[in-house]
Each structure stands twice: as C-alpha cells, then as structure tokens.
C-alpha positions as CSV (number, residue, x, y, z in Angstrom):
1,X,-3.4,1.5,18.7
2,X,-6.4,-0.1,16.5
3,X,-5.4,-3.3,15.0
4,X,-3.8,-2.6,11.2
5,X,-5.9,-5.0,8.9
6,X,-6.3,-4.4,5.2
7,X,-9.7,-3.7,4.6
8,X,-13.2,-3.0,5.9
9,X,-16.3,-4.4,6.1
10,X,-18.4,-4.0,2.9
11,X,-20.5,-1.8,4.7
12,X,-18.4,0.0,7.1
13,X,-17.3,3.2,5.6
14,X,-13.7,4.3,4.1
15,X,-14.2,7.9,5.5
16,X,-16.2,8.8,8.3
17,X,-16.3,12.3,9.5
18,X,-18.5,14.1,11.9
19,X,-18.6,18.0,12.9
20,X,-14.8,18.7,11.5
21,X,-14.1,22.2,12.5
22,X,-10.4,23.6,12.0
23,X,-10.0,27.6,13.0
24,X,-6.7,29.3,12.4
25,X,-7.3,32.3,15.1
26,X,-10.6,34.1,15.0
27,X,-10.5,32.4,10.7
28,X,-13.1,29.2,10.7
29,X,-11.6,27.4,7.6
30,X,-13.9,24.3,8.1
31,X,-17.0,25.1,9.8
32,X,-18.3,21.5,10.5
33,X,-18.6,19.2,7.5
34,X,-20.2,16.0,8.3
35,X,-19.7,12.9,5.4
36,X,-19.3,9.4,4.7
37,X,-17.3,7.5,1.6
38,X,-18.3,4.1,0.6
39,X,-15.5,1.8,0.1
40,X,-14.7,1.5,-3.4
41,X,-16.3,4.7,-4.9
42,X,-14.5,7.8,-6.1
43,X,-15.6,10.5,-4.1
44,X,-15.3,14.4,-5.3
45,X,-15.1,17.3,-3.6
46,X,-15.5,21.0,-5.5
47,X,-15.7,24.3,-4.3
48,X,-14.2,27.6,-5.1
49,X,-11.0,28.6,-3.8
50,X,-11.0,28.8,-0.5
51,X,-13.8,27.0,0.2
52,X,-12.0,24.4,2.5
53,X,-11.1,21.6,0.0
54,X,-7.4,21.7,1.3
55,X,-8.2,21.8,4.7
56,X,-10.5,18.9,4.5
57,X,-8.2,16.7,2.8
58,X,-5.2,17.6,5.2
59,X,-7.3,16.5,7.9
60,X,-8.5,13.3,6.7
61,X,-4.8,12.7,5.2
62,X,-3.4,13.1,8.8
63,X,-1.2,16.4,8.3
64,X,-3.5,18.8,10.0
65,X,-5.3,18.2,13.4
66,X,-9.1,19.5,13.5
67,X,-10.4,22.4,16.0
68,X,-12.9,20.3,16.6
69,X,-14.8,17.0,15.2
70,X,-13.7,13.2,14.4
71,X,-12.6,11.5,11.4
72,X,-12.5,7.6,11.2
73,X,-10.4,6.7,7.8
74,X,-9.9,3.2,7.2
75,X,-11.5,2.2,10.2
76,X,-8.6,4.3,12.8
77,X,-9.4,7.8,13.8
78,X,-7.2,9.7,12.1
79,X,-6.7,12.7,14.8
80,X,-5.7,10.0,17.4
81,X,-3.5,7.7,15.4
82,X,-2.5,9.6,12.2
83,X,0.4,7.8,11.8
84,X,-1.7,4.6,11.2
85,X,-3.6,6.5,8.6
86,X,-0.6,7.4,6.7
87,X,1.1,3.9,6.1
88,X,-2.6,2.7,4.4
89,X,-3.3,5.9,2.1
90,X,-1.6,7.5,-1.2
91,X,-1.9,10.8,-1.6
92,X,-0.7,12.9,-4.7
93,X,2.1,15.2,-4.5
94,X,2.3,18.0,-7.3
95,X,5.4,17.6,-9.9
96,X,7.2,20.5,-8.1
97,X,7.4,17.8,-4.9
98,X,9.8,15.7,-6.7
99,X,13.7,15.5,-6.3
100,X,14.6,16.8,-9.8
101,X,18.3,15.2,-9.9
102,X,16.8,11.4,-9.4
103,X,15.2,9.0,-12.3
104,X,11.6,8.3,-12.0
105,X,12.3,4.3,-10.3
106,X,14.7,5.9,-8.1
107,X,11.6,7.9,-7.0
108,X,9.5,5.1,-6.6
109,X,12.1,3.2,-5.0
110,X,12.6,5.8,-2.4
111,X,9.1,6.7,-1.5
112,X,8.1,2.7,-1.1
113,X,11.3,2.5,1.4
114,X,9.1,4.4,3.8
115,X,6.6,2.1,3.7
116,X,6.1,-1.9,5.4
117,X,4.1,-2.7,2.4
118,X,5.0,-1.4,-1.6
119,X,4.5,-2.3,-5.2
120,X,6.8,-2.9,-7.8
121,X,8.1,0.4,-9.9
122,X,8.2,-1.0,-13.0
123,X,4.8,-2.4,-12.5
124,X,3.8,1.2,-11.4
125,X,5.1,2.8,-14.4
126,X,3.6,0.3,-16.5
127,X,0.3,1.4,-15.5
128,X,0.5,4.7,-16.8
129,X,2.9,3.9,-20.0
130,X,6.3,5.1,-18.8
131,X,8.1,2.3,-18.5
132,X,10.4,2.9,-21.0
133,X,11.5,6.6,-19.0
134,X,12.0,4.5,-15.8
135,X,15.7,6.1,-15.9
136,X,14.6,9.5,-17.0
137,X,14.5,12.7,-14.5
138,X,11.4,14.2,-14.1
139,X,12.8,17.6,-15.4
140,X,12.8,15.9,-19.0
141,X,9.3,15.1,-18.8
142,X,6.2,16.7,-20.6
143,X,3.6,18.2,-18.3
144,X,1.3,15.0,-19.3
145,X,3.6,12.9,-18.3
146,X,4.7,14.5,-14.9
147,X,0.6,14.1,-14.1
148,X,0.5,10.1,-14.9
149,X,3.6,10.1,-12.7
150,X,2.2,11.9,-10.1
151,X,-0.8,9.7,-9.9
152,X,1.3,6.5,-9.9
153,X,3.8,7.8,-7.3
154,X,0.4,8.0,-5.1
155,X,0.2,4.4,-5.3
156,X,3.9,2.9,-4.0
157,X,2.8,1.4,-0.9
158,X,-0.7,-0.1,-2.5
159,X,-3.0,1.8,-0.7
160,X,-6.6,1.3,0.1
161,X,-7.5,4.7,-0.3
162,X,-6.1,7.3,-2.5
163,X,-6.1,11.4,-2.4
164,X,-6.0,12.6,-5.7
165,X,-5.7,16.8,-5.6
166,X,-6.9,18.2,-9.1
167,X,-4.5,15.1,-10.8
168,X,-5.3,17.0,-14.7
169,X,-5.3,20.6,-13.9
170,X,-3.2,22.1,-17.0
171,X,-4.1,19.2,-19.3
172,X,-5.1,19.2,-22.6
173,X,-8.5,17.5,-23.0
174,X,-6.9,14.1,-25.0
175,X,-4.5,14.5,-21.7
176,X,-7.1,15.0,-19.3
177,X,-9.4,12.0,-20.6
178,X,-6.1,9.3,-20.1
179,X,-6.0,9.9,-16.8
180,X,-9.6,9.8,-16.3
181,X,-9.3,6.4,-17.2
182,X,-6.2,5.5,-15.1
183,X,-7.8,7.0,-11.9
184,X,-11.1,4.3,-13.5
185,X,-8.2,2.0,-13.4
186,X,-7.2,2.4,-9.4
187,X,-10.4,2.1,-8.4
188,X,-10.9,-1.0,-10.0
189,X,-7.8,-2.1,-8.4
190,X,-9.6,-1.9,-5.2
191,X,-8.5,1.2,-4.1
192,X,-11.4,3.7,-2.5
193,X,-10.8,7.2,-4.5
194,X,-11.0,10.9,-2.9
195,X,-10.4,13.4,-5.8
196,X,-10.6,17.0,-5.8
197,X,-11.2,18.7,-9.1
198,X,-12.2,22.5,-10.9
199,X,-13.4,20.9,-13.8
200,X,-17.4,20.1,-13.0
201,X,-17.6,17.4,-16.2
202,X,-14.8,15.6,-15.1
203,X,-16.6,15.2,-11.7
204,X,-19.9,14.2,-13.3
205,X,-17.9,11.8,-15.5
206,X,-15.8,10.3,-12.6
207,X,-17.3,10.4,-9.8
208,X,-19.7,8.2,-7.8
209,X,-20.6,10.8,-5.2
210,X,-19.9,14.4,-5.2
211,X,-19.8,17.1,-2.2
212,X,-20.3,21.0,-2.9
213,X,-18.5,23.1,-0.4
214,X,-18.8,26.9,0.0
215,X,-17.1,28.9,2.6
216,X,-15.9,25.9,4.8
217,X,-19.1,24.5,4.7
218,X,-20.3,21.3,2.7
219,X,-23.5,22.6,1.1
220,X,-24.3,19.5,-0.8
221,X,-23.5,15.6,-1.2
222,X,-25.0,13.5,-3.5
223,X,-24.6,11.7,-6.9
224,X,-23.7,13.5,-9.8
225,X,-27.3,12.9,-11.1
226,X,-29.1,13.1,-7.8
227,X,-27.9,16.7,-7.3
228,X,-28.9,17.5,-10.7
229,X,-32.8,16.2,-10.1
230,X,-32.7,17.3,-6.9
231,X,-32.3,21.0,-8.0
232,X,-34.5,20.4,-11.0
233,X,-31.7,22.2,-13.0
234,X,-32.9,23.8,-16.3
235,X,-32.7,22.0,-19.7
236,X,-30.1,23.8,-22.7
237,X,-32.3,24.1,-25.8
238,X,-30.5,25.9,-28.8
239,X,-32.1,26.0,-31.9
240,X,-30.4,27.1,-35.3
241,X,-31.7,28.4,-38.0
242,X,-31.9,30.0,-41.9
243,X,-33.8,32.9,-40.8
244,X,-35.0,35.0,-37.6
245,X,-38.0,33.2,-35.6
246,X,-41.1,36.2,-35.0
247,X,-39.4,37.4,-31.8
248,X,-43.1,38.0,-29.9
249,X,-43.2,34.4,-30.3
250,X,-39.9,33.4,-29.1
251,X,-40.3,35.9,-26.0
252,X,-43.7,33.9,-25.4
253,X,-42.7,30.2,-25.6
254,X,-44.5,28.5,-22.6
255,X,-41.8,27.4,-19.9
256,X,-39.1,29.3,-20.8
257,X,-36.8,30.7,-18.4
258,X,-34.5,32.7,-20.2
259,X,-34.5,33.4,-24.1
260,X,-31.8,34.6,-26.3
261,X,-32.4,34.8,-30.0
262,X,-29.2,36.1,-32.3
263,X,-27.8,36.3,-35.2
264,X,-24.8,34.6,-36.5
265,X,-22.9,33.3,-39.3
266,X,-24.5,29.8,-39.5
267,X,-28.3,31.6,-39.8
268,X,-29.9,32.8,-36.5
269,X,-29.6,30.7,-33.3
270,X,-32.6,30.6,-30.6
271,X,-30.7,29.7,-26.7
272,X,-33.7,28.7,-24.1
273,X,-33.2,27.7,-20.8
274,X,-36.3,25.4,-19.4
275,X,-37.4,22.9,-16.9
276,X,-39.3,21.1,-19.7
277,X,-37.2,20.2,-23.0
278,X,-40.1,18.6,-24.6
279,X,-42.6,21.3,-24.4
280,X,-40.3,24.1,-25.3
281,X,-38.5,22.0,-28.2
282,X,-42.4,21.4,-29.4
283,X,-43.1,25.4,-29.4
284,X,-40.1,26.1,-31.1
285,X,-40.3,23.8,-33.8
286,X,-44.0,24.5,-34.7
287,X,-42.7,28.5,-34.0
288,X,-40.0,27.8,-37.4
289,X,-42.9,25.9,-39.3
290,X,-45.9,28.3,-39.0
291,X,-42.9,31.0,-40.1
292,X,-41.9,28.7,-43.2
293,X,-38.3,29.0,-41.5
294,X,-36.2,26.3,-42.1
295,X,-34.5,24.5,-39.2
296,X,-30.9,23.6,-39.1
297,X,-30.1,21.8,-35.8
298,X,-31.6,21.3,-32.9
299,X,-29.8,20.4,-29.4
300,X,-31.3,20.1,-26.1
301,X,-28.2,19.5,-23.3
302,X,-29.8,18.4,-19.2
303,X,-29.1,20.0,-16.7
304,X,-25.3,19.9,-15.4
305,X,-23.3,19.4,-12.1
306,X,-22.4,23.3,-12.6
307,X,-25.9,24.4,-13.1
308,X,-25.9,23.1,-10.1
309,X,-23.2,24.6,-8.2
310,X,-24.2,27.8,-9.4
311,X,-27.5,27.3,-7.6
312,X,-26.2,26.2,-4.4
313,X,-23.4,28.5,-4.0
314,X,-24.5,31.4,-6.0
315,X,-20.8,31.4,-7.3
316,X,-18.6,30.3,-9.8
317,X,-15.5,27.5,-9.1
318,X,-13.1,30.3,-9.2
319,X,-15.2,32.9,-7.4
C-alpha cells in the first residue's frame, strides 16, 4: 500500500491516466483515453451522452475497475488501491442521494464519520450560505439550494481533489453563476477540480483545461482558448440595420463563410460567419455606406468552445 501523504509534488500530476479501456461485453464504453491533470486546475470533461464521461469518472473515482489501462490519482493507482483513492477525493452525489428524513448537519456529520480526516459542517455550510438551514431537511430545500449543498457535501473529508458531475444542470443562470464562483472558491482552497458539464460557456468560463470526448474516445485536450485557435474557429459578425444591404454585395463579401441577411423588427440584420473579423466587418460597413444605409449595431463574437465541439465531433452535446 503507497504511503498516504497529503499532497504531491508541484509537478507531479493529480490524475494520470494511460490507455483506460472499460468493455461491458462485445460494448467498448472507453476506448483508451490517455490524460494528465495538473494539481490545482479545474479540469472539464464534455461530450454527448454517451460519450464515456461517466465511465471515465467512475474509474478514476475508484467505483469501476478498467478493461484495460492505468490510472495514478493522487499519486496511488487507483485500480490497485482504490480504497486509498476514496478517503483523499470528494465526489458529488445528485440531491436524490440524500437521506430525505435527516437535517443537512446531520448529513454532513454522517458522511465525515466515514472519513479519518473531515471539516467542520457549519463551516461547510457557511461556504455556500446555508448556515442558517443547518437543521432543515433537504426536502424543504429549493433546487438552488439542493445544488450548493451538493457541492459542499463533496467536501466533508477536505479533499485534494474533487469530482464535480454537471453541479448546475437545472439552474437558472443567476443560479448557475453562484456556483461558478463557489467551485472558483474550492479550487482556491487547494483542492484540484474535475468537473463535468453540458453547458460549453460554463466550461470556457471555468475551466483551465478542457477534454472533448466522442464515442469513448477523448478527441481533444487543451485550454479553452488553445482549442479555439487551434481549430481556427470562425468569427460571429451580425450587423443590424435601417434598411436591406444590396444582397449581390452581401453574397460577395470577401472571407465569408456563410451569410444570412433578414429582415426583422429592429430593421434588417446581416449574420456572417468568418475567419477574419476585421476584413469582413470593414466590407460590411463600407457595403451600408456606399448604400447610404444607416447602421444600427454592430457585434463581432470569436470563436467558442462549441464551434469547436461541433468541429471535432461533428455533433451536438446532446446528440
């Protein structure tokens, strides 16, 4: 059994897996993703359903045992000792997952019993602004607060490394952005971050590194912005205005990819897709002035991580 110290080397890695292969019958679920995660970085992983996301995760967490492969987590390898695994990772159980009949400290209490070390649950709850429903049952809670609880319950033993499985699907966006900042928050505890997520701008906004998987396969690990350069993903030009632009010269703009002009009830709105915002934003403007048409907005948007995905997998997150 490895020795159990808290922590790694700066530049030994949190996660460490090579050729992980997991086959249910003649079905290849995970068809040999190879990775590392930096200690201290929150790490997503996207993909459609049924990509392998789960399956992944339940390896690395220690719950499923790979066909084939190795994972090192924390320095252990995890299909040897996953036992050792499990006292030094948090991992975020779904609202459902809870006993209904006890109060949220009770919870906390309970799940840090299984653990040699814990953190206080009022200091938990703290964290994500429920102290004051320490003695409430989860059925009483709103669907927000269920979600900060879940996050928090992830934390009882003060884990090194966290798993955090789509922790603001169902939110609200006012919802969604508070617990963008708490899963900020555990990472700046200390705490290495895993976090797998549908939402494509709440990867580009959270995370450090991001992996693209497609049919058990992980098609694509980068930054949010390296992927996005690397693909040379198209500019968003829309251009609004009073009247119709000559549609010849809106069909000819230099650079243009695709080109939608329509009508609507703000004027006429001109949609481009480009590699090159400033050329194409140049055409269309001098297209409105050489018309005498007036312009009423202009917005050019870069490329995003789902321009991306789309290019890679040639699918959509829930295709």
């Amino acid at each position: 059994m490895p020795e159990q110290t808290r922590g790694l080397a700066t530049d030994s890695p949190v996660i460490d897996a090579r050729g992980l292969v997991k086959r249910y019958g003649t079905l290849t679920a995970l068809d040999g993703p190879s990775f590392t995660v930096a200690s201290g970085e929150i790490f997503g992983i996207l993909g459609p359903n049924g990509a392998g996301k789960t399956t992944l995760v339940e390896i690395l967490e220690g719950l499923t045992p790979a066909t084939e492969g190795t994972a090192s987590v924390l320095g252990i390898e995890v299909t040897q000792h996953p036992q050792a695994v499990k006292t030094r990772i948090g991992v975020q159980l779904q609202a459902s997952s809870y006993h209904q009949y006890l109060t949220l400290r009770e919870i906390l209490e309970l799940f840090g019993s299984f653990y040699p070390r814990r953190a206080d649950p009022m200091a938990l709850l703290r964290r994500v602004h429920l102290e004051d429903r320490a003695d409430s049952r989860m059925r009483t809670l709103s669907g927000g607060m269920k979600q900060r609880f879940s996050i928090v319950a992830a934390l009882v033993n003060d884990p090194e490394l966290v798993f955090f499985d789509e922790p603001t699907a169902g939110l609200d966006p006012d919802a969604r952005h508070d617990l963008w900042e708490i899963v900020r928050e555990v990472r700046a505890s200390g705490a290495t971050v895993v976090l797998t997520t549908h939402y494509m701008e709440e990867a580009q906004a959270l995370c450090d590194h991001v992996a693209f998987m497609n049919a058990g396969q992980m098609v694509a690990v980068d930054t949010p912005q390296g992927l996005i350069r690397r693909l040379n993903a198209p500019y968003r030009i829309t251009l609004t205005t009073a009247l119709p632009l000559d549609d010849a010269g809106v069909r000819a703009i230099p650079g243009a990819l695709e080109v939608m002009q329509e009508r609507t009830a703000d004027g006429c709105v001109v949609r481009v897709r480009a590699q090159s915002a400033p050329a194409v934003t140049t055409a269309l403007t001098n297209l409105a002035t050489q018309g005498g048409v007036e312009v009423i907005d202009l917005a050019v948007q870069p490329g995003t991580l789902e321009d991306v995905f789309l290019a890679v997998t040639g699918r959509g997150l829930n295709g």
